[in-house]
N, CA, C, O and CB atoms as a CASP TS submission, in Angstrom:
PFRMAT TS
TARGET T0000
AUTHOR 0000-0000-0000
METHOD Language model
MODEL 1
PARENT N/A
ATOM      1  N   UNK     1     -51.146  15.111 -78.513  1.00  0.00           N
ATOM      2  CA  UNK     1     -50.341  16.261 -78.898  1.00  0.00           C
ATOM      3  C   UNK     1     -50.136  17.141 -77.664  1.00  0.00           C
ATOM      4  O   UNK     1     -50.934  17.405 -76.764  1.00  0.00           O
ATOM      5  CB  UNK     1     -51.019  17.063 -80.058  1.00  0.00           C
ATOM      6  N   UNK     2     -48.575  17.619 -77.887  1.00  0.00           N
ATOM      7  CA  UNK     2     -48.969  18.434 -76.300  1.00  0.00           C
ATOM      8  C   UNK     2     -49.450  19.815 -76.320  1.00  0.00           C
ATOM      9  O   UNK     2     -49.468  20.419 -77.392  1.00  0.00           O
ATOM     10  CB  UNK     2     -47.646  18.600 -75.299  1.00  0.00           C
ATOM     11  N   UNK     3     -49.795  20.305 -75.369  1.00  0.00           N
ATOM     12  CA  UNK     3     -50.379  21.408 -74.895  1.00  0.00           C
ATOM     13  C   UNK     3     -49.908  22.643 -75.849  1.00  0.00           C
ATOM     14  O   UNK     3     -50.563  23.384 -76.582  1.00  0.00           O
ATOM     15  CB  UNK     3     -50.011  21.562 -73.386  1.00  0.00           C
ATOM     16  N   UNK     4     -48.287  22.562 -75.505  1.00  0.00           N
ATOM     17  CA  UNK     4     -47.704  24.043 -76.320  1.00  0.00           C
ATOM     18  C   UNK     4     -47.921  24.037 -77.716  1.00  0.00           C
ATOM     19  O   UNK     4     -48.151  25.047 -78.382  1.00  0.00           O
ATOM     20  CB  UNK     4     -46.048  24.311 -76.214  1.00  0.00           C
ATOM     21  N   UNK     5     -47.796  22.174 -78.414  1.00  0.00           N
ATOM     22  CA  UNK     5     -48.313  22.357 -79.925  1.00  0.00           C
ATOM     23  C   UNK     5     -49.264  22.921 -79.899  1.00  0.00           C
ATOM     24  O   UNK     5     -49.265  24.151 -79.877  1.00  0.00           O
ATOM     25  CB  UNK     5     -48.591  21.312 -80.730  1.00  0.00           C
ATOM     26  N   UNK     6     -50.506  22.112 -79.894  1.00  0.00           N
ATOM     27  CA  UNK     6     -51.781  23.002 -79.571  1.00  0.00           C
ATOM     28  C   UNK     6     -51.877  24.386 -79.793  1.00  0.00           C
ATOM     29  O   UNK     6     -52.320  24.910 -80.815  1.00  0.00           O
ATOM     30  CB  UNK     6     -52.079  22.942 -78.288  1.00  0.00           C
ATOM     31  N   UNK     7     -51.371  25.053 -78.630  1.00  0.00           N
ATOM     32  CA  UNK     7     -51.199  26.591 -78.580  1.00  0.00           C
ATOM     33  C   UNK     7     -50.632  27.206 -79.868  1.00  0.00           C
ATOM     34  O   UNK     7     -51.125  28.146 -80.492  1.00  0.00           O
ATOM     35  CB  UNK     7     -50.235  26.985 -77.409  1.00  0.00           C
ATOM     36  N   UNK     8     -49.738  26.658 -80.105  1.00  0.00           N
ATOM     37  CA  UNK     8     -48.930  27.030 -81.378  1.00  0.00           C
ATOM     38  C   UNK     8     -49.614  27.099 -82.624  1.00  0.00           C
ATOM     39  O   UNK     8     -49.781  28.096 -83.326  1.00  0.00           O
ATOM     40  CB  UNK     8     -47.881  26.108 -81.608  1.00  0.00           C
ATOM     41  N   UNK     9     -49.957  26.041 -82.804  1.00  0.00           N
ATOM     42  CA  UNK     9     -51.374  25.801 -83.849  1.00  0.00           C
ATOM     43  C   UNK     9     -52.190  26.753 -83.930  1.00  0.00           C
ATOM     44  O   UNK     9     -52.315  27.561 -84.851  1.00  0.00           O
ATOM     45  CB  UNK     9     -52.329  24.719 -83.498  1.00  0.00           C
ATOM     46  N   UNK    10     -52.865  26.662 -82.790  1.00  0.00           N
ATOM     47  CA  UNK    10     -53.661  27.756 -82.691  1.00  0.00           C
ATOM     48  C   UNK    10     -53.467  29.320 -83.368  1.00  0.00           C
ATOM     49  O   UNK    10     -54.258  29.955 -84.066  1.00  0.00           O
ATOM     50  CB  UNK    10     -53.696  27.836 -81.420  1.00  0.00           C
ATOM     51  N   UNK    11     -51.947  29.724 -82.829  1.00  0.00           N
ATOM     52  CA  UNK    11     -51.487  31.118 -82.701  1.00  0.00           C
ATOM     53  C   UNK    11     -51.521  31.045 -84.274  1.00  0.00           C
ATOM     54  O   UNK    11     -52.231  31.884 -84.829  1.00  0.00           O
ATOM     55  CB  UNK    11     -49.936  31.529 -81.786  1.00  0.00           C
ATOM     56  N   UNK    12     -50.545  29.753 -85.400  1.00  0.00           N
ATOM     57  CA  UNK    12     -50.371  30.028 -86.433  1.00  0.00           C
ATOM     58  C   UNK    12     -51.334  29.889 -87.227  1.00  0.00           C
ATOM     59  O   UNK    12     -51.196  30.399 -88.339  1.00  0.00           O
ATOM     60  CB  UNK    12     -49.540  29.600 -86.732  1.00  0.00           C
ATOM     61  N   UNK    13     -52.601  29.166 -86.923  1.00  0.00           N
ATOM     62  CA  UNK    13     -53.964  29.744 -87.712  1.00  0.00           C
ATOM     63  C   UNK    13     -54.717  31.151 -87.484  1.00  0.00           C
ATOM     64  O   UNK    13     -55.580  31.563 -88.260  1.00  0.00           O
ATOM     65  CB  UNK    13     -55.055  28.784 -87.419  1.00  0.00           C
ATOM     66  N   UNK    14     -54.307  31.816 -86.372  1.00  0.00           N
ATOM     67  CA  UNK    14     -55.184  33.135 -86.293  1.00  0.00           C
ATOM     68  C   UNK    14     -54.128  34.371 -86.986  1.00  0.00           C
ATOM     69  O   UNK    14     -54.312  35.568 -87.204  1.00  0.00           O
ATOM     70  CB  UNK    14     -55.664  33.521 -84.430  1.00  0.00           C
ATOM     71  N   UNK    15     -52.982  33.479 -87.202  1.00  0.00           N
ATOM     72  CA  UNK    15     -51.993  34.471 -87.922  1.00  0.00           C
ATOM     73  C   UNK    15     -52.249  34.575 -89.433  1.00  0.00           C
ATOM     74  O   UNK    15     -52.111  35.618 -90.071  1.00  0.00           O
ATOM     75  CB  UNK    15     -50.462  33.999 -87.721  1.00  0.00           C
ATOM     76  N   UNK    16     -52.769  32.980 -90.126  1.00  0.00           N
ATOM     77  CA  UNK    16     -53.053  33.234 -91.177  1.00  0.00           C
ATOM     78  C   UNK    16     -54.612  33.866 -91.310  1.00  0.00           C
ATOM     79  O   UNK    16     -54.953  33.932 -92.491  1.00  0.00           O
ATOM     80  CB  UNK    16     -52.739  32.103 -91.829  1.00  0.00           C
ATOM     81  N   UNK    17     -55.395  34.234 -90.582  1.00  0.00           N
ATOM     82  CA  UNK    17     -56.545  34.604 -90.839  1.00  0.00           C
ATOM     83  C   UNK    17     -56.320  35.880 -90.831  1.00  0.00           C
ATOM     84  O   UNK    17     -56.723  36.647 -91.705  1.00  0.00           O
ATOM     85  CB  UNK    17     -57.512  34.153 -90.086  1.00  0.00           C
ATOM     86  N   UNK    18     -55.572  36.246 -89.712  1.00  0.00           N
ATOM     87  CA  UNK    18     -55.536  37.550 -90.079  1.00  0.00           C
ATOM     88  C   UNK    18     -54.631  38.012 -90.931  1.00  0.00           C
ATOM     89  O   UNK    18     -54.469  39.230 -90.843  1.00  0.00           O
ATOM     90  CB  UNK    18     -55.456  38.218 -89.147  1.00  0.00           C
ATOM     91  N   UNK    19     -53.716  37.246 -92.054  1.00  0.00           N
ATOM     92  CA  UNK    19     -53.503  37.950 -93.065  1.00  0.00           C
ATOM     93  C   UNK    19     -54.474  37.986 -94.410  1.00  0.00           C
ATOM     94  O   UNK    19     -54.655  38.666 -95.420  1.00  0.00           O
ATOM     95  CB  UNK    19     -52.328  37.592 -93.314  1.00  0.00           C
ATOM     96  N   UNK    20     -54.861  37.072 -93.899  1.00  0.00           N
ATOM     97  CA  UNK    20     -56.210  36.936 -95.268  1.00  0.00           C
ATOM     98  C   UNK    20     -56.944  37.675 -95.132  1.00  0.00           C
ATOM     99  O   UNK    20     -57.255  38.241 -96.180  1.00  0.00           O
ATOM    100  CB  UNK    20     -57.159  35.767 -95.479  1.00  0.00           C
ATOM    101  N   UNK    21     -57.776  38.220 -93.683  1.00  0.00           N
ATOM    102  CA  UNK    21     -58.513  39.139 -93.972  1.00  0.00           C
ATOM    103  C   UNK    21     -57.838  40.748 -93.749  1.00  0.00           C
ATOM    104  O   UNK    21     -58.667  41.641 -93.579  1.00  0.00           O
ATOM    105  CB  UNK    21     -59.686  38.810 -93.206  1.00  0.00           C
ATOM    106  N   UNK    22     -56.410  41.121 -93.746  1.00  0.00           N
ATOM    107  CA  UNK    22     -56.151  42.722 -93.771  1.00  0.00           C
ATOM    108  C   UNK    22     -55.560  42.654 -95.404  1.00  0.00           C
ATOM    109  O   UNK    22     -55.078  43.680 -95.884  1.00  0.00           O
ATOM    110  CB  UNK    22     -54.798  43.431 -92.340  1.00  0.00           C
ATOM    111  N   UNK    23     -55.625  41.429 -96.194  1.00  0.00           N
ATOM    112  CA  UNK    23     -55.730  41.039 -97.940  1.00  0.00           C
ATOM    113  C   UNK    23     -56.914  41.592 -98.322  1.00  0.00           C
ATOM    114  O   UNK    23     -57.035  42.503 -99.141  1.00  0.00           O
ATOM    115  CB  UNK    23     -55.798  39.337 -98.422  1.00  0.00           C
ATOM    116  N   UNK    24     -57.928  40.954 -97.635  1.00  0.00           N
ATOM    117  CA  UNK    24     -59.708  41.506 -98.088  1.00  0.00           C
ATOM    118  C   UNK    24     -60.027  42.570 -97.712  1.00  0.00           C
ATOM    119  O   UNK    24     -60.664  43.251 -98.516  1.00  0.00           O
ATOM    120  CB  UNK    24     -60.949  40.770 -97.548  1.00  0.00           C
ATOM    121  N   UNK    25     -59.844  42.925 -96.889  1.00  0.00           N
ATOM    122  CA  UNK    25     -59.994  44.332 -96.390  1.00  0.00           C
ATOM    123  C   UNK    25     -59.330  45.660 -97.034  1.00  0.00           C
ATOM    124  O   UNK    25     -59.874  46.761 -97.121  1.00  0.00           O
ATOM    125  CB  UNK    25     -59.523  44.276 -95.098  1.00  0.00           C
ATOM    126  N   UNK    26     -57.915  45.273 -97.504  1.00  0.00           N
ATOM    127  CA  UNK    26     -56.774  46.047 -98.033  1.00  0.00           C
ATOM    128  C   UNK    26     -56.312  46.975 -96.812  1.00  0.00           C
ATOM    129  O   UNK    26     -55.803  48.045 -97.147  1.00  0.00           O
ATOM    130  CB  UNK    26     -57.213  46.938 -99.403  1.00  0.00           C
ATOM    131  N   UNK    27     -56.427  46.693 -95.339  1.00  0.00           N
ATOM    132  CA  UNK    27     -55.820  47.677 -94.216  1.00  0.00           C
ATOM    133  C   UNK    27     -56.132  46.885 -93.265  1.00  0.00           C
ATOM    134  O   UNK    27     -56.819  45.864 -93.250  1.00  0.00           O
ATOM    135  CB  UNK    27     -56.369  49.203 -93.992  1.00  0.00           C
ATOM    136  N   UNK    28     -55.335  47.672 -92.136  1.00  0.00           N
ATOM    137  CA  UNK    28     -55.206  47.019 -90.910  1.00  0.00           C
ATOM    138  C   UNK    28     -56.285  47.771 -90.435  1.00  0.00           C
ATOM    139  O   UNK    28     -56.716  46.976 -89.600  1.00  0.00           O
ATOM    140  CB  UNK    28     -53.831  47.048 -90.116  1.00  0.00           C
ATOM    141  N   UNK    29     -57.287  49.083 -90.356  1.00  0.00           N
ATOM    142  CA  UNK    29     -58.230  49.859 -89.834  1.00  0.00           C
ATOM    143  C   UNK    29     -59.177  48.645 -90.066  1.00  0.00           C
ATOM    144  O   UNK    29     -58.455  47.814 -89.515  1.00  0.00           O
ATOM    145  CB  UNK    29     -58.518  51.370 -90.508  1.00  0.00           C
ATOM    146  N   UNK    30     -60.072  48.051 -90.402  1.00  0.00           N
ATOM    147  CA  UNK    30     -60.929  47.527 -90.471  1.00  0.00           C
ATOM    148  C   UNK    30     -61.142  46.716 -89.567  1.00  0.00           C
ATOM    149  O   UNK    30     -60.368  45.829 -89.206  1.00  0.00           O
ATOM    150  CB  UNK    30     -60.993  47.207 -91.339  1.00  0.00           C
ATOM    151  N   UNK    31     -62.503  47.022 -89.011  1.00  0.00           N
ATOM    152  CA  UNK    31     -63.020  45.890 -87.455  1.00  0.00           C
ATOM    153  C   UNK    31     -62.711  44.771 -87.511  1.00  0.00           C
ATOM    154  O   UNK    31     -62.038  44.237 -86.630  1.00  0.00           O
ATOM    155  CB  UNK    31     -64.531  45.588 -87.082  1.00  0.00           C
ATOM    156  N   UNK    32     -63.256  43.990 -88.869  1.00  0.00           N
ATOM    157  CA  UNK    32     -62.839  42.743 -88.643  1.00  0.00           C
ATOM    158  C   UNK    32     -61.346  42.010 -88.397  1.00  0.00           C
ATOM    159  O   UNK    32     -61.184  40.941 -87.809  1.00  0.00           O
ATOM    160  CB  UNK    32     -63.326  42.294 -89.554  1.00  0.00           C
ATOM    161  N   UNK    33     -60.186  42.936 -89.056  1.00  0.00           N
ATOM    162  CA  UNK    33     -58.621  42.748 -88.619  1.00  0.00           C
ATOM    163  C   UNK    33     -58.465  42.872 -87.570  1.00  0.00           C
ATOM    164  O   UNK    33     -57.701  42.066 -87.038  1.00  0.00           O
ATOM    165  CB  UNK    33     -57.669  43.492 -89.068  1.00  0.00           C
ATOM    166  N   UNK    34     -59.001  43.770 -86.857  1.00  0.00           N
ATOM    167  CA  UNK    34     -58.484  44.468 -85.576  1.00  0.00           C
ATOM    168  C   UNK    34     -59.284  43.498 -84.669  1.00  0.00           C
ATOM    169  O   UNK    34     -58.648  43.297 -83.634  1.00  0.00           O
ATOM    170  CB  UNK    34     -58.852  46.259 -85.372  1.00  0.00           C
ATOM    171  N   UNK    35     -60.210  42.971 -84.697  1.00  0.00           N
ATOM    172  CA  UNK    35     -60.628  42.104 -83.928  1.00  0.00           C
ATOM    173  C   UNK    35     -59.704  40.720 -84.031  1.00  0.00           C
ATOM    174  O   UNK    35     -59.495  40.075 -83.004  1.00  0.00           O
ATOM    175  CB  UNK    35     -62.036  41.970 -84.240  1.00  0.00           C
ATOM    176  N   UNK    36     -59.283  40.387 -85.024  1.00  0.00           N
ATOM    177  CA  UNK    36     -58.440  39.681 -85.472  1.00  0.00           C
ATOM    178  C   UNK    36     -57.012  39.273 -84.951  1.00  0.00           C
ATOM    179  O   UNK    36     -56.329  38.309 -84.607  1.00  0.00           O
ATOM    180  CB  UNK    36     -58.413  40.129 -86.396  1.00  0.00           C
ATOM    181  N   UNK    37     -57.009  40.553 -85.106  1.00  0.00           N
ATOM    182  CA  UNK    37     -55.055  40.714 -84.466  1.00  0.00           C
ATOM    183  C   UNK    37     -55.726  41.033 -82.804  1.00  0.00           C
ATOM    184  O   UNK    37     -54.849  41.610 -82.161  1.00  0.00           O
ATOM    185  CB  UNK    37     -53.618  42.776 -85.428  1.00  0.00           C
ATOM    186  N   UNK    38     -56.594  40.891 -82.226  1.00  0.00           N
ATOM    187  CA  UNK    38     -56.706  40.917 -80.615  1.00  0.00           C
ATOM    188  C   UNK    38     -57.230  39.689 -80.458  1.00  0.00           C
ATOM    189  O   UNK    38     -57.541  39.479 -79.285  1.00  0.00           O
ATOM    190  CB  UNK    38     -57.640  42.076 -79.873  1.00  0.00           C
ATOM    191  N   UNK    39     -57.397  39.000 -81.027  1.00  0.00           N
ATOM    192  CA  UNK    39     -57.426  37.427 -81.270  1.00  0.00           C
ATOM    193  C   UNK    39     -55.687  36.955 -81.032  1.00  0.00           C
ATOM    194  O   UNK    39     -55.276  36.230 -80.126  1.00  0.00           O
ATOM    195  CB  UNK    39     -58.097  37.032 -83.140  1.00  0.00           C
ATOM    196  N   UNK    40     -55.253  37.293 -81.602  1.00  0.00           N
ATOM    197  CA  UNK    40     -53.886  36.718 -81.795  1.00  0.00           C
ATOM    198  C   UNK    40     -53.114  37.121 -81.156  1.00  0.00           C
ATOM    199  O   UNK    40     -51.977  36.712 -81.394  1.00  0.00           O
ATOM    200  CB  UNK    40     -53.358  36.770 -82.829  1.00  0.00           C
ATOM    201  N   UNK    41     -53.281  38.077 -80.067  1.00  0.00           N
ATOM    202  CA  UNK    41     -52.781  39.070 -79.103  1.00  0.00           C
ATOM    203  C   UNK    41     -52.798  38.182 -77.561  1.00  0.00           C
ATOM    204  O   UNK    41     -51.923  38.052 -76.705  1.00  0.00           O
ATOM    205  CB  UNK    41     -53.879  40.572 -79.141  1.00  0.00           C
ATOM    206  N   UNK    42     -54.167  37.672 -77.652  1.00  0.00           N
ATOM    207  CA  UNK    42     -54.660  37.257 -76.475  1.00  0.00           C
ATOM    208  C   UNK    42     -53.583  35.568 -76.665  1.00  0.00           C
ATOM    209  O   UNK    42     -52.769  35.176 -75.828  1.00  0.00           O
ATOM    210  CB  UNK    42     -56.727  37.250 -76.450  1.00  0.00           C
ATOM    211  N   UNK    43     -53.877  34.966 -77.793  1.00  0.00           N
ATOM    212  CA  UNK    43     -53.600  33.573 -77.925  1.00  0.00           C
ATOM    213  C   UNK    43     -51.810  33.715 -77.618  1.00  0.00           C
ATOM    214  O   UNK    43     -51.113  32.836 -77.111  1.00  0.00           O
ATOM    215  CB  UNK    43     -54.172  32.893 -79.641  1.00  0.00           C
ATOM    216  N   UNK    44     -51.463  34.741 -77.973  1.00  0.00           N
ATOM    217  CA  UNK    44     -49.408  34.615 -77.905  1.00  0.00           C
ATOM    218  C   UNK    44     -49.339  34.878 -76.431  1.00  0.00           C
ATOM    219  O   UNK    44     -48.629  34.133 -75.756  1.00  0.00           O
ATOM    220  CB  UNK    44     -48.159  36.163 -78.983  1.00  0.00           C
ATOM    221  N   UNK    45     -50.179  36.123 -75.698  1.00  0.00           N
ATOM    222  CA  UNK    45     -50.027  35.979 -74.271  1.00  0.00           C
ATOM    223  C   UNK    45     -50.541  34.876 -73.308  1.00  0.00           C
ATOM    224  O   UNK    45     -50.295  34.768 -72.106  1.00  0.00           O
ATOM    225  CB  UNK    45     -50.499  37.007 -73.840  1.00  0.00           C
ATOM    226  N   UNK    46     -51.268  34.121 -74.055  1.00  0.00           N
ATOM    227  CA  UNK    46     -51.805  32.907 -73.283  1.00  0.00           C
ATOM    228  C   UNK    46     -50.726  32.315 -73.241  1.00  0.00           C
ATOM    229  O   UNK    46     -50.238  32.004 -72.155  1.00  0.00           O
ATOM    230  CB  UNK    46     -52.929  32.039 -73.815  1.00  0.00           C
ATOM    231  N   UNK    47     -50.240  32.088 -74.183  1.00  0.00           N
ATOM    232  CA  UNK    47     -48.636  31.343 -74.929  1.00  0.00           C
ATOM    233  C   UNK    47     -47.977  31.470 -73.804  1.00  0.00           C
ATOM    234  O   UNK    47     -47.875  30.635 -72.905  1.00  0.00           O
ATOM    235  CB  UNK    47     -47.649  32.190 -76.365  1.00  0.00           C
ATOM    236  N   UNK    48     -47.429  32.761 -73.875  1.00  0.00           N
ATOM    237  CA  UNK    48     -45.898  33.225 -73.031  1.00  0.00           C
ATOM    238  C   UNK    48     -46.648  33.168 -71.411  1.00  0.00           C
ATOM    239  O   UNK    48     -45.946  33.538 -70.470  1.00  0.00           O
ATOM    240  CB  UNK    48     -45.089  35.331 -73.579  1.00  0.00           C
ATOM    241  N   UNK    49     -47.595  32.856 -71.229  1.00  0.00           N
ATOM    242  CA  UNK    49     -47.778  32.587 -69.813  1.00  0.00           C
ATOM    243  C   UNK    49     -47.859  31.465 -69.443  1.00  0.00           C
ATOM    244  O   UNK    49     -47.483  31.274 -68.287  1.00  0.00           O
ATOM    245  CB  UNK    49     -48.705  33.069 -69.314  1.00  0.00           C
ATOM    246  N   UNK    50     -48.252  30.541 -70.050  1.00  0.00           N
ATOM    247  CA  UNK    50     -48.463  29.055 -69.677  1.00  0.00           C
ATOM    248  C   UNK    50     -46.711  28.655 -69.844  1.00  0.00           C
ATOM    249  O   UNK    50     -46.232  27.596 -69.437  1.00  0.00           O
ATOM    250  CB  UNK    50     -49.761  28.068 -70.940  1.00  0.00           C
ATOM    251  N   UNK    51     -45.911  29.766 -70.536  1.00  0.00           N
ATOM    252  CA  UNK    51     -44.625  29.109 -70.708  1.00  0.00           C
ATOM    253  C   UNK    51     -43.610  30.090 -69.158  1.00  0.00           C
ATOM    254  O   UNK    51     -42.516  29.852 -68.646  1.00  0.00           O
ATOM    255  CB  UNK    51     -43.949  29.469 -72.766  1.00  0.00           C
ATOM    256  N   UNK    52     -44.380  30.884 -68.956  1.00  0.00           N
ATOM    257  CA  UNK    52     -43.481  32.026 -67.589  1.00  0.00           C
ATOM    258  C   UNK    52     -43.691  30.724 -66.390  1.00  0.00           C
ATOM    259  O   UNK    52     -42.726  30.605 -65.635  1.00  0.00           O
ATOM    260  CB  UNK    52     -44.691  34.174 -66.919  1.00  0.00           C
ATOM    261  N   UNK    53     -45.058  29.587 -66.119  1.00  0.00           N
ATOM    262  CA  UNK    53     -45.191  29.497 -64.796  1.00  0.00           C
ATOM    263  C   UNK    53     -44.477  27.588 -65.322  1.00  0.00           C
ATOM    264  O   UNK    53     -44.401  26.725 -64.448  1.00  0.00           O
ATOM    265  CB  UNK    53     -47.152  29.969 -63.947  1.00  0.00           C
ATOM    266  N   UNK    54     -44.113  27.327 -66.598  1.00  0.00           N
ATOM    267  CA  UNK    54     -43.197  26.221 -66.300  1.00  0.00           C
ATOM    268  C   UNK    54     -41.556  26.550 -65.670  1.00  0.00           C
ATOM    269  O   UNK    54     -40.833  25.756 -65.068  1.00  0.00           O
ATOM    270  CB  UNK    54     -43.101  25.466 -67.705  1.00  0.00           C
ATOM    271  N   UNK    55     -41.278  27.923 -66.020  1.00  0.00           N
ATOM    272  CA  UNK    55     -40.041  28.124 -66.173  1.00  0.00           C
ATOM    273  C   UNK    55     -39.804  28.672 -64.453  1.00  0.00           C
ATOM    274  O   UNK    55     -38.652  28.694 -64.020  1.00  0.00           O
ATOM    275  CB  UNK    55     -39.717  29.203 -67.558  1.00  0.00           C
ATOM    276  N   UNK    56     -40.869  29.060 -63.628  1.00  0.00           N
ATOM    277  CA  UNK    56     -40.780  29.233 -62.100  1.00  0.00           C
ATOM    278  C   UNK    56     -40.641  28.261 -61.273  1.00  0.00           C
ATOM    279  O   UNK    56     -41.456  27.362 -61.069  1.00  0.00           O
ATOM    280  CB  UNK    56     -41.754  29.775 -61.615  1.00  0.00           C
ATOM    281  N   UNK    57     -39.328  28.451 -60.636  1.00  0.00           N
ATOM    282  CA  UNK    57     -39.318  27.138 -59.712  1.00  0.00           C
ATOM    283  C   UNK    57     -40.570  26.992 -58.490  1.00  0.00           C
ATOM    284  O   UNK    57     -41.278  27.931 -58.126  1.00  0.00           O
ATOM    285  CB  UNK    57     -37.779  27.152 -58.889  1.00  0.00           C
ATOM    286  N   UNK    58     -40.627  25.936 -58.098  1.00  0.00           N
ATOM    287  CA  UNK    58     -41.663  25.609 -57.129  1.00  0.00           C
ATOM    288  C   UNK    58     -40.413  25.462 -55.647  1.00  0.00           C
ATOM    289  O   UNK    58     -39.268  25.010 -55.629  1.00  0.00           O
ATOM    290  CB  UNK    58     -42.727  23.902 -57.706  1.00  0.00           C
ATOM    291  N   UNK    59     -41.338  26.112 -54.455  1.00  0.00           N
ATOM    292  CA  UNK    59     -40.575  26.448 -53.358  1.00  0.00           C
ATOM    293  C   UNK    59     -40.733  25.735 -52.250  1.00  0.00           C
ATOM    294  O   UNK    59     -40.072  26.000 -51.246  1.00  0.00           O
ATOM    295  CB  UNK    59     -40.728  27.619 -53.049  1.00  0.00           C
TER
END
């Protein structure tokens, strides 16, 4: 599987976790969301960077 699936995967399981838990929680204030959504923060910028240094030409 390649790399960006992977990533993708990734991003769209921490997306469903964190709707399940700001469901259990009933808010976005709660540590465990907010740790959650900086989970999913980190994984989309991992994303859009591994995708900025395919898109740079080599010199």
């Amino acid at each position: 599987m390649k790399r960006s699936m992977l990533m993708q995967l990734r991003i769209e399981r921490a997306r469903n976790r964190l709707h399940v838990l700001a469901e259990k929680y009933g808010e976005f204030q709660h540590p465990a969301v907010i740790k959650q959504s900086m989970i999913l923060d980190e994984l989309i910028n991992q994303y859009n960077r591994a995708g900025e240094q395919i898109k740079k030409p080599i010199v």
